[in-house]
C-alpha positions as CSV (number, residue, x, y, z in Angstrom):
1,X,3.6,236.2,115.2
2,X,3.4,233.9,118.0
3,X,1.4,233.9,121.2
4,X,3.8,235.3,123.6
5,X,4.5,238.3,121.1
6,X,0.6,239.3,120.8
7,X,0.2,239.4,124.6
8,X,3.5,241.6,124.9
9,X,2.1,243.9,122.1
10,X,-1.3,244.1,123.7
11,X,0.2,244.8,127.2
12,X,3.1,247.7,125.7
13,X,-0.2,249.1,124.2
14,X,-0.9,250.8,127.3
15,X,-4.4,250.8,127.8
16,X,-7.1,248.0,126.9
17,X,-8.7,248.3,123.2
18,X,-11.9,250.0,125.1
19,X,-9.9,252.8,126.6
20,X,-8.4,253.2,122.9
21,X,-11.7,253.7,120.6
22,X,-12.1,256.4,118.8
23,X,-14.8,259.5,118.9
24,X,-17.9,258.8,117.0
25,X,-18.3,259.6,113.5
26,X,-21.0,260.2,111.5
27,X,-20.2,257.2,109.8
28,X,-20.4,254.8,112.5
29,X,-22.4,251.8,112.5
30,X,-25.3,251.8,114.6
31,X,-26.0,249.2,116.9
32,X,-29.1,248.1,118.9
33,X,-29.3,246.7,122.5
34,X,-29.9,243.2,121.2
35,X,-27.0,243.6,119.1
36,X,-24.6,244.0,121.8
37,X,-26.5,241.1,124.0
38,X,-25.9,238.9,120.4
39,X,-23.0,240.0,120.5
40,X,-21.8,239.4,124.3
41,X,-23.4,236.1,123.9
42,X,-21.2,235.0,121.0
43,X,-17.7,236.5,123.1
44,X,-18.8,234.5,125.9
45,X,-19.0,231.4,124.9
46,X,-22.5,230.2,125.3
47,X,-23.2,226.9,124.4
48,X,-19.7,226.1,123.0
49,X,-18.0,223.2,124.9
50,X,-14.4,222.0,123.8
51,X,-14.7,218.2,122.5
52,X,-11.7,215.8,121.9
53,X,-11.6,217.3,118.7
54,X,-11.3,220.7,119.2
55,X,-8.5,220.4,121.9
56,X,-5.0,220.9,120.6
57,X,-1.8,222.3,120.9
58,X,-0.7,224.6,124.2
59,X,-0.4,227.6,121.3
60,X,-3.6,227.2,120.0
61,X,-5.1,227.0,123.6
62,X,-3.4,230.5,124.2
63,X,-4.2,231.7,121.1
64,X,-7.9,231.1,121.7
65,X,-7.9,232.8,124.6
66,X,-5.8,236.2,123.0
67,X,-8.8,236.3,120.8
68,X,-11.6,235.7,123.4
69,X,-10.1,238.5,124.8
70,X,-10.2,240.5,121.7
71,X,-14.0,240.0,121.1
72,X,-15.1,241.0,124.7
73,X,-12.8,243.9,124.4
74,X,-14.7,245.0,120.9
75,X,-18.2,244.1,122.3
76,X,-17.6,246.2,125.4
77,X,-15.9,249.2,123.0
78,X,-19.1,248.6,120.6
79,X,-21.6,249.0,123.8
80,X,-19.6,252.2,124.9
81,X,-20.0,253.5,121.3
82,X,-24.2,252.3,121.2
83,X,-24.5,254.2,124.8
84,X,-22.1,257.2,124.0
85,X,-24.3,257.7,120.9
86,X,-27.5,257.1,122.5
87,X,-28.6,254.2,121.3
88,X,-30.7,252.1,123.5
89,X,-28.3,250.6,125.5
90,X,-28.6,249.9,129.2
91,X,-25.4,251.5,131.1
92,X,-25.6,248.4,133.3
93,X,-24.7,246.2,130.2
94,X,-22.3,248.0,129.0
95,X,-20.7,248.5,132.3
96,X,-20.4,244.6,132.8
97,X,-19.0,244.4,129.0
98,X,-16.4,246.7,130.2
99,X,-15.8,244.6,133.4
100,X,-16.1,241.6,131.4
101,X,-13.2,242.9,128.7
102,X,-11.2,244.0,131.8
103,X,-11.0,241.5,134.4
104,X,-10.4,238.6,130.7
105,X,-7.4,241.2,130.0
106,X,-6.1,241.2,133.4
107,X,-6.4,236.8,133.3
108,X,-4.8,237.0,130.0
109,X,-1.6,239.2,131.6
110,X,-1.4,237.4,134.7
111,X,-1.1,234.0,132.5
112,X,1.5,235.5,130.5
113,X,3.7,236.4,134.1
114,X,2.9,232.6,134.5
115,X,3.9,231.2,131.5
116,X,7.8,233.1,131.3
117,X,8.3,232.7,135.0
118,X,8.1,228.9,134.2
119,X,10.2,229.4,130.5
120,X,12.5,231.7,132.8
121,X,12.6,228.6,135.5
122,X,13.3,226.2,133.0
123,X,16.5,227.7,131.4
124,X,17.7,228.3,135.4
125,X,17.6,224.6,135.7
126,X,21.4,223.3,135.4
127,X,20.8,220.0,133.2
């Protein structure tokens, strides 16, 4: 599946993947307040510079960035789910997880309107 496909199947999904998650179980894992701080640590990036090396194609660029979006969307649903089961979880955090998973979703749609505007531009052109 390429790149283009995943972001129009996350967007005809309807809602984000923290709007989506299901009612606890009995069998859900628990999770601690540092676990979710681990955890929005990791989605975010810190520490993690791109080198020479580790820049590549446009795809893998894009697809990168589909699954940053991913992670911050399943911290923020992991958070709701710690706080919902009432775990020690600060609302504040998980509030800024959700805003966090939001606002990355809404950067990752708005790129996509970008990116087939210009593929839409391009085949307009007359060669």
């Amino acid at each position: 599946m390429n790149v283009l496909a995943a972001i129009n199947s996350y967007q005809a999904s309807g809602l984000p993947q923290v709007m989506k998650t299901p009612a606890l179980t009995a069998g859900a894992p628990k999770i601690s307040g540092s676990d979710v701080l681990e955890l929005s640590s990791i989605a975010s990036g810190q520490g993690t510079q791109p080198t020479a090396a580790s820049t590549g194609a446009f795809s893998d660029v894009l697809s990168q960035m589909v699954r940053e979006v991913d992670t911050k969307q399943h911290v923020a649903g992991d958070s709701v789910n710690a706080l919902l089961s009432g775990q020690n979880v600060p609302l504040h955090q998980t509030m800024v997880a959700m805003e966090e998973a939001s606002i990355s979703f809404q950067l990752m749609v708005e790129v996509r309107n970008k990116l087939l505007e210009s593929y839409q531009e391009l085949m307009r052109m007359q060669v």
